[in-house]
C-alpha positions as CSV (number, residue, x, y, z in Angstrom):
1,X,0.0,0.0,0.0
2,X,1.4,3.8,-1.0
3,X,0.6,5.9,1.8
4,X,1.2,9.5,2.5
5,X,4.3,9.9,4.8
6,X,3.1,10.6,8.5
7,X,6.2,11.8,10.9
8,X,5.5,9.7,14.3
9,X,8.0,8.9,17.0
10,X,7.8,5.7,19.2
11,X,8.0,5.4,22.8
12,X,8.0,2.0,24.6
13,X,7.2,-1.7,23.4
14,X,4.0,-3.9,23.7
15,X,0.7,-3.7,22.7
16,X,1.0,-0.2,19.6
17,X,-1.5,2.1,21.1
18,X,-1.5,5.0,17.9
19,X,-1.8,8.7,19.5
20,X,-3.7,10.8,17.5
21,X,-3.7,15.0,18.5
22,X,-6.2,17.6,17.1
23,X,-6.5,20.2,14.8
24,X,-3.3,22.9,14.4
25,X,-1.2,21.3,16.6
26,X,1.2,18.5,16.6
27,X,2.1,14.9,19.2
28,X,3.6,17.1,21.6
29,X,0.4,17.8,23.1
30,X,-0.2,14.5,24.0
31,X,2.9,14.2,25.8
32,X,1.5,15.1,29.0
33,X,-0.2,11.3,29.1
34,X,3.6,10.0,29.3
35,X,3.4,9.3,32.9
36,X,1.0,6.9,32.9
37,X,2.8,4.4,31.1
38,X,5.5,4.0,34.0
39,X,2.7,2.8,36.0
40,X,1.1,0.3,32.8
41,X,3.9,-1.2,31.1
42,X,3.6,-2.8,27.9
43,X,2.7,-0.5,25.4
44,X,4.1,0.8,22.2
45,X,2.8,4.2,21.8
46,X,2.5,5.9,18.3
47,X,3.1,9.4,18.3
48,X,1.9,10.9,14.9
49,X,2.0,14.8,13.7
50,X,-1.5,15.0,11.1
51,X,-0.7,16.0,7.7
52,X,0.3,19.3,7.4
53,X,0.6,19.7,11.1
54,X,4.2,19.4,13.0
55,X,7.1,17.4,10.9
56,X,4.5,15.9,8.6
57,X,3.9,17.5,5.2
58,X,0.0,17.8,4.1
59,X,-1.4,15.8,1.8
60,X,-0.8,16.5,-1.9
61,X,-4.7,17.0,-2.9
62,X,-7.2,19.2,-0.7
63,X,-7.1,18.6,3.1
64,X,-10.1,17.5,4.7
65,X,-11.5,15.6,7.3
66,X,-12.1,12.6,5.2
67,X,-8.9,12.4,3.1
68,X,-7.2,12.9,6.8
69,X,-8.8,9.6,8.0
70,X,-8.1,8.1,5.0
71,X,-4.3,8.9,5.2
72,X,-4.3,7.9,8.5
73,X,-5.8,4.5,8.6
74,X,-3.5,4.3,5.7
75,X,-0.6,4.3,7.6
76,X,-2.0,2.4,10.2
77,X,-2.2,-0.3,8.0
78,X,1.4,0.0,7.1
79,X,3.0,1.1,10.6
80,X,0.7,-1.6,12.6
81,X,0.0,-4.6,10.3
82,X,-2.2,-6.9,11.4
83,X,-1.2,-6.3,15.6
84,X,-4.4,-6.0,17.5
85,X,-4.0,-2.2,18.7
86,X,-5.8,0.3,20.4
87,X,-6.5,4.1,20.0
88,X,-6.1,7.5,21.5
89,X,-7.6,10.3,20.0
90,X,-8.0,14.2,21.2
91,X,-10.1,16.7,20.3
92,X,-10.1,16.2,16.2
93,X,-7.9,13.5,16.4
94,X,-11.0,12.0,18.5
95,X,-13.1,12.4,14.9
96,X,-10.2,10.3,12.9
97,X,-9.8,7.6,16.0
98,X,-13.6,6.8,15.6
99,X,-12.6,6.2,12.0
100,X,-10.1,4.3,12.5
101,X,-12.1,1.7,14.8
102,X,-14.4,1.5,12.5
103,X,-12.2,0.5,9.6
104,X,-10.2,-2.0,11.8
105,X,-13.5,-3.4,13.4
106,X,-12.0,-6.3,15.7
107,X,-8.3,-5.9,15.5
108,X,-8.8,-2.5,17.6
109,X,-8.7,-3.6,21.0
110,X,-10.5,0.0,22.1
111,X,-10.3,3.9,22.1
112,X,-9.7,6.9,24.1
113,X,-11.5,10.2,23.0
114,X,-10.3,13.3,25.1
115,X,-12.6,16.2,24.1
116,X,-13.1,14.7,20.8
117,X,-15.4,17.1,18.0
118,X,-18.6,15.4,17.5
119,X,-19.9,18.7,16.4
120,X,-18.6,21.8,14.5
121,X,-19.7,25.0,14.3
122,X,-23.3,26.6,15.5
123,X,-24.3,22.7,16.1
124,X,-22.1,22.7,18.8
125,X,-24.0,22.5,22.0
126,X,-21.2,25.1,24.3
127,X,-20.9,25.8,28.2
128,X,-22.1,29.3,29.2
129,X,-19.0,29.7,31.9
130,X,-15.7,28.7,30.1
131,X,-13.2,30.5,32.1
132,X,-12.7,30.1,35.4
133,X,-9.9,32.5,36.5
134,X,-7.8,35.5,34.5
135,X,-4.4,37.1,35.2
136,X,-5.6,40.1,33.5
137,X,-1.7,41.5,34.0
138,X,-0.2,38.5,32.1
139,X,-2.9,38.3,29.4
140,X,-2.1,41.8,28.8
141,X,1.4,41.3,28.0
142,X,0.3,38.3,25.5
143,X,0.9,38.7,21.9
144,X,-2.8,38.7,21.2
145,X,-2.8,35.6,18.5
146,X,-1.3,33.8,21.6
147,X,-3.6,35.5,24.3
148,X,-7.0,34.6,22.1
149,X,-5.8,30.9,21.4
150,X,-4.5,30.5,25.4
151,X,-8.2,32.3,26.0
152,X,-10.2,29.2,24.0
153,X,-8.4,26.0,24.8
154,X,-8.1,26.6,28.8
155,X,-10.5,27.1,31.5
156,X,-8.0,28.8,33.6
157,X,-5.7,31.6,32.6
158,X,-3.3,31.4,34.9
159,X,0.6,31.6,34.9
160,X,0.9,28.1,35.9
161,X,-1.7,27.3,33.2
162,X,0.2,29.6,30.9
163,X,3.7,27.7,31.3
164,X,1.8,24.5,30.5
165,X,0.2,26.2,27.3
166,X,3.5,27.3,26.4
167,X,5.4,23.5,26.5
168,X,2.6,21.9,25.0
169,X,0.4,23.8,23.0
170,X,2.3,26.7,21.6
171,X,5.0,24.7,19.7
172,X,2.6,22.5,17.8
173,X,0.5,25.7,16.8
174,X,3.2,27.8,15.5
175,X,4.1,24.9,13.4
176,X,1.0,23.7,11.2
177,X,0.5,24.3,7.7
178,X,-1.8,27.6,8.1
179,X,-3.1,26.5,4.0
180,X,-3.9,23.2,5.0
181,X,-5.9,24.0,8.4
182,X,-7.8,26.7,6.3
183,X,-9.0,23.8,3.3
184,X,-9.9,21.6,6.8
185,X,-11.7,24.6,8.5
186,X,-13.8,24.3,5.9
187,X,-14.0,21.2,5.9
188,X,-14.0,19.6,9.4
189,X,-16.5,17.2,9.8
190,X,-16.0,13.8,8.2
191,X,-19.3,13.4,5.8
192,X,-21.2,10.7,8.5
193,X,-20.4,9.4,11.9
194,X,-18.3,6.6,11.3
195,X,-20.2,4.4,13.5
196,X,-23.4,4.7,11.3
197,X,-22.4,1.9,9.3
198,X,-20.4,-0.3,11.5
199,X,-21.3,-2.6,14.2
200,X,-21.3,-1.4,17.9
201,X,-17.6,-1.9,18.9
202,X,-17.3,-4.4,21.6
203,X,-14.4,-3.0,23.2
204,X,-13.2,-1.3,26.1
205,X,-13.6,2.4,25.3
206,X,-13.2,6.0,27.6
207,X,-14.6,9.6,26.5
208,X,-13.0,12.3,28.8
209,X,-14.7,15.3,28.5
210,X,-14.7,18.3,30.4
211,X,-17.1,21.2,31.9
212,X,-15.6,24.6,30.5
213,X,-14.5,23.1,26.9
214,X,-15.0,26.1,25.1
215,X,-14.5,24.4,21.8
216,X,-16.0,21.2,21.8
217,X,-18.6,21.3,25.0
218,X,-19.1,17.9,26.7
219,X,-23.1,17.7,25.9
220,X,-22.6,16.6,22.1
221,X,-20.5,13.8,23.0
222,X,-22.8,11.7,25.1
223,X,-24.5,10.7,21.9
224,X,-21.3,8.6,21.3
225,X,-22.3,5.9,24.5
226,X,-25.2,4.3,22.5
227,X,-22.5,3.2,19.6
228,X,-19.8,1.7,22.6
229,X,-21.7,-0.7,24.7
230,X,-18.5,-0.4,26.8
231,X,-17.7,2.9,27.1
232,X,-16.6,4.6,30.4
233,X,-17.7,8.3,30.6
234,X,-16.2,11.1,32.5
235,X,-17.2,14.9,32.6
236,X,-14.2,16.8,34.3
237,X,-15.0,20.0,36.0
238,X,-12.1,22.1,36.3
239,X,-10.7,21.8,33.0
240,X,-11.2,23.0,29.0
241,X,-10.2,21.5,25.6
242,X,-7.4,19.8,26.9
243,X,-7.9,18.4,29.7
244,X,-4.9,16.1,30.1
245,X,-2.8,19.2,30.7
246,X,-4.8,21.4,33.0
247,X,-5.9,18.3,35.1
248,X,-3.6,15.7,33.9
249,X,-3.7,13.4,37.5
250,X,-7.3,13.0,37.1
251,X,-7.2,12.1,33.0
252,X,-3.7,10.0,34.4
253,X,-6.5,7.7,36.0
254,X,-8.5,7.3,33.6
255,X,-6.8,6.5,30.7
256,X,-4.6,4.0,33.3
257,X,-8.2,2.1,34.1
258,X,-8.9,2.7,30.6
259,X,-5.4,0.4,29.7
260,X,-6.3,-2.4,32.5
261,X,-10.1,-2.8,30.8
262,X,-8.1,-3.5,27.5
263,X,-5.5,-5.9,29.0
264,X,-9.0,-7.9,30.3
265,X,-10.2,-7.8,27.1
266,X,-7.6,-9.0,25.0
């Protein structure tokens, strides 16, 4: 199979769990979740930068949500064979993990979806209170590109929040390929739920979602439990789009619980 090259990096051995991040930004924000592999062994994770995001150059053709899923399950099939695996996706990456489980049917052992878009645009069902607290004297002295994305993505806006936006956020944003996310803005929705024609997955599956997501919500996504007869649910207060850096013990213990129900079910 001829596949689009996909930059990823590998940590660990086992099991390949692929890592899938979101929209205008690259692996390094899921790098955060690296802790909870000293405490569950065994897994190869699959660190992979989106076409035209991070060290990976976007597609040849016009980027959208469909030819991304495409490209990725793509490489899947190249990088993982025929290796039962399991999936992590956030936020958009959330959209192309449903897609991959879908493709892969039984050889995916299960996903994780951490604020993942079910929803774009004014059919997003949103919070009312997204922020929770404001250093007005450090937002002021923001570049204000950096101030209004820091403003969306994170319930607090804090200096401590701030330093965590800055290691794991901010590198992956000034990287992406501002042509491609444009072509994807408009259009960011693959064109059905990719569980509309596939069987209800039988595996073990989390959705991690949190209270002041001022990008996704958390509402939206509990239409995704009726297509994952074992899904685990959690709505995290406390948090925004990305919760496993602004509460990232809490999502630690999840995703951790999350790995044991796949060992079960393997």
């Amino acid at each position: 199979m001829t596949t689009h090259h996909i930059w990823h990096t590998t940590r660990g051995e086992g099991i390949p769990l692929v890592m899938i991040h979101g929209y205008t930004i690259d692996h390094r924000l899921l790098l955060p979740l690296e802790p909870v592999f000293d405490r569950r062994p065994g897994w190869r994770r699959l660190y992979l930068d989106l076409p035209g995001h991070g060290r990976s150059p976007r597609l040849p053709g016009t980027t959208s949500a469909a030819a991304l899923a495409e490209a990725v399950a793509d490489w899947v099939a190249d990088t993982v064979g025929d290796e039962p695996f399991a999936v992590l996706g956030q936020s958009f990456g959330g959209q192309i993990a449903r897609a991959v489980t879908a493709r892969f049917g039984r050889q995916v052992l299960g996903s994780a979806l951490l604020a993942p878009v079910v929803r774009w645009g004014a059919e997003r069902t949103l919070p009312d209170v997204t922020t929770l607290e404001r250093d007005e004297a450090l937002l002021a002295g923001l570049p204000a590109e950096d101030r209004d994305l820091f403003g969306l993505v994170m319930a607090r806006l804090t200096r401590s929040d701030h330093e965590l936006f800055t290691r794991h956020l901010l590198p992956g944003w000034r990287a992406h390929d501002r042509g491609a996310a444009a072509e994807l803005e408009a259009d960011f929705l693959l064109p059905e739920w990719p569980e509309r024609h596939a069987p209800a997955h039988q595996g073990a599956h989390l959705l991690v979602t949190a209270r002041q997501d001022a990008l996704v919500g958390w509402e939206d996504q509990m239409e995704l439990l009726g297509h994952y007869p074992h899904m685990s649910a959690a709505i995290l207060d406390g948090a925004g789009h990305n919760p496993q850096v602004e509460v990232a013990g809490r999502v630690h213990d999840l995703v951790a619980h999350w790995l044991d129900a796949l060992r079960q079910g393997a």
